[in-house]
N, C-alpha and C positions, 0 to 999 in steps of 0.2 A: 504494500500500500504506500511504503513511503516513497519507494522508484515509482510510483503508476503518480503522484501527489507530483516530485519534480515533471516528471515529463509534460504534465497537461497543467500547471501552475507555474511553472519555473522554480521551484521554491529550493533553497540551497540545502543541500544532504553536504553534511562532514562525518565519513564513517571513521570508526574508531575498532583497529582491528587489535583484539587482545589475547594475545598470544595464540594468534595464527597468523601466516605468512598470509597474503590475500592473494599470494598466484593462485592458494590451496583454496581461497574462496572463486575465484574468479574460473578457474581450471577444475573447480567441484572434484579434486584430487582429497587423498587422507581421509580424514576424520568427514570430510563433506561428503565423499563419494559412498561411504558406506550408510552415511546416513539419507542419502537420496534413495538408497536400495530400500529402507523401508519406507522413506515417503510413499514410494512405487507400490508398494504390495499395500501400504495403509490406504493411500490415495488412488489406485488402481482403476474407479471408477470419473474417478476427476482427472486423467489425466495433464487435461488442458493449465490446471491449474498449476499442478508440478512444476511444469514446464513454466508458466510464468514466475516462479521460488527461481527456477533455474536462472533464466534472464535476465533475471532483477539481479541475483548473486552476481551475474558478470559484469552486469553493468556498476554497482555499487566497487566490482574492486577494480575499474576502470577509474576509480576516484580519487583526487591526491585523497589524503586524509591520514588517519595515524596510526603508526605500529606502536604498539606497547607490548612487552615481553610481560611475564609473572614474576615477579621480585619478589 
């Protein structure tokens, strides 16, 4: 909702990645790929919707915005 909010508002997203690389979000690689696999089987009849979780993930880590590690 907040990628679907910029695109048809303009309105400014600053994500803030903690403690994931965002190639891992953006490339739905690791810890995101495994959990797309049950979005899939939970969301099986929504496809469509998945697929927009997916889109939005690329395009949010297409974003400057910020790494933060776990300290």
């Amino acid at each position: 909702m907040i990628m679907e909010r910029r695109r048809t508002t303009g309105s400014i997203v600053f994500p803030v990645f903690y403690d994931v690389d965002p190639s891992q979000v953006g490339r739905q690689t690791g810890s995101f790929a495994a959990a797309f696999v049950e979005h899939e089987k939970s969301f099986n009849e929504e496809m469509e919707r998945v697929n927009g979780w997916r889109i939005a993930l690329k395009e949010v880590a297409d974003l400057a915005g910020m790494v933060l590690g776990d300290r």
